[in-house]
N, C-alpha and C positions, 0 to 999 in steps of 0.2 A: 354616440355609437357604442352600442357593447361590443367589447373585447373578449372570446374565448380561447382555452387553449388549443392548441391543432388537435384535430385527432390522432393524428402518428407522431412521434419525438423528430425533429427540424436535425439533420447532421449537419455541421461546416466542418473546417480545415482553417489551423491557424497558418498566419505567415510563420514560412521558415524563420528559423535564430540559430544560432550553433547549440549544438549538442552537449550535455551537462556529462555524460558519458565517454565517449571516444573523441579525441580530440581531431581537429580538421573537418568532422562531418557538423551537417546541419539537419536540426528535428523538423519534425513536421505531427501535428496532430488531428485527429478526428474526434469531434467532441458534441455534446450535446448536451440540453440542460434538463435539470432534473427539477421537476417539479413536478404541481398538482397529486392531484388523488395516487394516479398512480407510479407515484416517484417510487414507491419501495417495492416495488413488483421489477418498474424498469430497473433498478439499480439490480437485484436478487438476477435478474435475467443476463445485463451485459456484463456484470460483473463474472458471471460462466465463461464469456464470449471474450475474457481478456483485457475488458474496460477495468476501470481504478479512477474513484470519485475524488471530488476534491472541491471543499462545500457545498454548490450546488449542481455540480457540473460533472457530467461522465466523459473520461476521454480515451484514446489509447493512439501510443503510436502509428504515425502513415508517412514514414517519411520517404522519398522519392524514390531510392538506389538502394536503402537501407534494411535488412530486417532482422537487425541483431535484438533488439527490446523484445524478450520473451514472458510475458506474464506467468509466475510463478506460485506453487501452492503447494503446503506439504498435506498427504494423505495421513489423517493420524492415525490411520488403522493401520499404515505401511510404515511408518517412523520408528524408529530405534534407537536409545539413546546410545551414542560414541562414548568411551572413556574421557576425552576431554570435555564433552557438555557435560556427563555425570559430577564432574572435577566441577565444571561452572553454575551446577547447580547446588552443589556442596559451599562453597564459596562464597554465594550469594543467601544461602538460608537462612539469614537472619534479616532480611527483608521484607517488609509490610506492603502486603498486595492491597490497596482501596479502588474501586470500580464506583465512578459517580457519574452524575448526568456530565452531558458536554456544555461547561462551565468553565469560561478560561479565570486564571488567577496572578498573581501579581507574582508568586511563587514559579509556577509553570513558565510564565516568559525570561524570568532570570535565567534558571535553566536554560530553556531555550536559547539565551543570548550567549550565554556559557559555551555550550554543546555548537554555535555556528560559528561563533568567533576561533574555535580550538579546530573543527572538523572540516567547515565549509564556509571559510571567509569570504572566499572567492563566485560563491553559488549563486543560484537565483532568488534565494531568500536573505541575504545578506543582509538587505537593506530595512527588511518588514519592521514596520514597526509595533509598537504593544496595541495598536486598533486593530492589524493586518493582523496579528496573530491571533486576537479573540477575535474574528468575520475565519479564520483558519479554524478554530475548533468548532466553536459556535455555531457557524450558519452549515446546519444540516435537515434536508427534509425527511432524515430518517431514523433508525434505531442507533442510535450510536453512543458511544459510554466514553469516557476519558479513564482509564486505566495508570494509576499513579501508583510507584514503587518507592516505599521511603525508609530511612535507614535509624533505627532507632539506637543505635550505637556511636552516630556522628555527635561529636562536641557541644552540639546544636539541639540536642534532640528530635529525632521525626525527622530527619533534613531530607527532603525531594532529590530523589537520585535518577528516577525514570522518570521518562511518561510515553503512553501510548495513544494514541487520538484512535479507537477501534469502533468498527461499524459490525453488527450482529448482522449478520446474511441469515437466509434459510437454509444454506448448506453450510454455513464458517463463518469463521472470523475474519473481516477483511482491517487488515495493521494501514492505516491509512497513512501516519505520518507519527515515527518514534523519535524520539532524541532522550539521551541518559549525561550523568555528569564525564566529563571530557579527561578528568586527571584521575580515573582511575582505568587505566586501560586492563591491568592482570585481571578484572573484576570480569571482562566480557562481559559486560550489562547488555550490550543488542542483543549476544545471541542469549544469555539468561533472558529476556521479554519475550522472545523468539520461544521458547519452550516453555515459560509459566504459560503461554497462549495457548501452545497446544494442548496442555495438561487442563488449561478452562473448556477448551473447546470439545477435550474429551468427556469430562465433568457434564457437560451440556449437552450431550451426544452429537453434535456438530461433528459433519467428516471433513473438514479441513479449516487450516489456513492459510489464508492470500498473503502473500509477500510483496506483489507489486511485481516490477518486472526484474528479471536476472540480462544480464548485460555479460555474454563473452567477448572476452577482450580489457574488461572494465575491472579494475582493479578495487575498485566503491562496491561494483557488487558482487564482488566472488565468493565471499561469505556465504550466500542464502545456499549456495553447491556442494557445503558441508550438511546439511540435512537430510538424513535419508529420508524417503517416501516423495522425494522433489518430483511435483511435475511440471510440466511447461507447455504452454498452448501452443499451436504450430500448425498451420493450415486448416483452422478451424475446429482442430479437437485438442484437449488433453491428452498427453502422452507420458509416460514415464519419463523422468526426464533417465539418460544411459550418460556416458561419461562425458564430462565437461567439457574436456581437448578437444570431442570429436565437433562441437559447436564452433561457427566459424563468423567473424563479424566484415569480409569482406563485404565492398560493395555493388550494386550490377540492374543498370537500367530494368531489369523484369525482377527485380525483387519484391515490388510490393503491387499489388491489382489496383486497377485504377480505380477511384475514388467513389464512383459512380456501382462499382463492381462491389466493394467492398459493402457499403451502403446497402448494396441489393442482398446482400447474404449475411444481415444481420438478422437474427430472430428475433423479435418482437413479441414481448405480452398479451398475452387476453385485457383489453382495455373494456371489456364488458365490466359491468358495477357486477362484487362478487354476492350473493345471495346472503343475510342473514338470519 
């Protein structure tokens, strides 16, 4: 019997697990997988809508009572740098920016083990191992680069300080999954990746980049609320994001549309074959 793909992307919902964010609550997600011909149209599309990949699969928060997870993006025409980024940009200029295919390395997962053992022992990647992390960079059905930051001043020479696992959108940059070395905190290496991005992404004329979701209440993600030009999806559009405070992470049975609903008012690609 031949097998095709559907014509429309299949959504589910994982089982609940607790929340990596706010403590006492439990996630819930909406996901789909990314494949065939038009995986980089769908991805270019839901990633407008809020979604955030993760090798081959688009997902975004649905969880029950909850609707603090706000997908996040700086406008880089609306960005400014603050005195203290200017200060973490000065600080880190002696840093070697490399942009290569999505190729994991033996180097990169050290890192890696580094940065989760010091940041996030207790996380849901604790456990990954050096196969879990190359299927993590690696298995992508679309444009995507590994962005390494290295330091040609360490003892070591060239010693890997960053890295960024970055997906090229048609409108930005989407930071799929960063991690930098853990024992230099005064360096602020996130938010320095955070801004060499924006500065590539203006380079490339690209009007934004995705940060993934911002979390009020969440102490992990307060950070991305220092960037001016922040915006954050929120009832189906992009909005400037306005003060932080006034974002609230209670929770309340009609927080989120039912499943069914949500599903119906996603936008969808032209799955027509494009003309060449």
């Amino acid at each position: 019997m031949r097998h095709t793909l559907p014509i429309a992307p299949q959504f589910y919902v994982t089982a609940p697990q607790p929340c990596p964010y706010l403590d006492g609550r439990m996630e819930r997600k909406l996901f789909t997988a990314l494949q065939g011909e038009g995986a980089e149209r769908l991805n270019n599309s839901l990633s407008q809508q809020g979604f955030r990949r993760s090798q081959n699969v688009l997902y975004r928060p649905s969880c029950a009572e909850c609707s603090a997870c706000l997908s996040a993006r700086i406008d880089v025409s609306a960005f400014r740098l603050s005195k203290s980024q200017a200060r973490t940009l000065k600080r880190n200029a002696r840093l070697v920016r490399k942009a290569t295919s999505p190729w994991a390395t033996e180097d990169q997962y050290a890192l890696f083990r580094r940065y989760l053992d010091a940041r996030h022992a207790d996380g849901g990647m604790a456990d990954m191992d050096v196969f879990e992390f190359a299927a993590m960079i690696e298995e992508t059905p679309i444009r995507s680069r590994v962005v390494e930051y290295a330091d040609p001043e360490a003892p070591d020479g060239m010693s890997l300080t960053g890295v960024s696992l970055t997906d090229v959108l048609e409108d930005g940059l989407s930071m799929v999954y960063s991690f930098y070395a853990p024992d230099q905190p005064k360096a602020s290496l996130g938010t320095y990746m955070i801004l060499d991005h924006i500065q590539i992404a203006r380079e490339a004329g690209l009007p934004y980049v995705y940060l993934g979701y911002w979390v009020p209440g969440s102490q992990k993600m307060g950070y991305k609320a220092k960037f001016s030009g922040l915006e954050i999806y929120v009832g189906g559009a992009w909005e400037k994001m306005g003060d932080p405070e006034s974002y609230f992470p209670e929770t309340h049975p009609l927080s989120t549309d039912p499943i069914a609903e949500q599903v119906a008012n996603i936008s969808l690609p032209d799955r027509r074959p494009t003309s060449k």
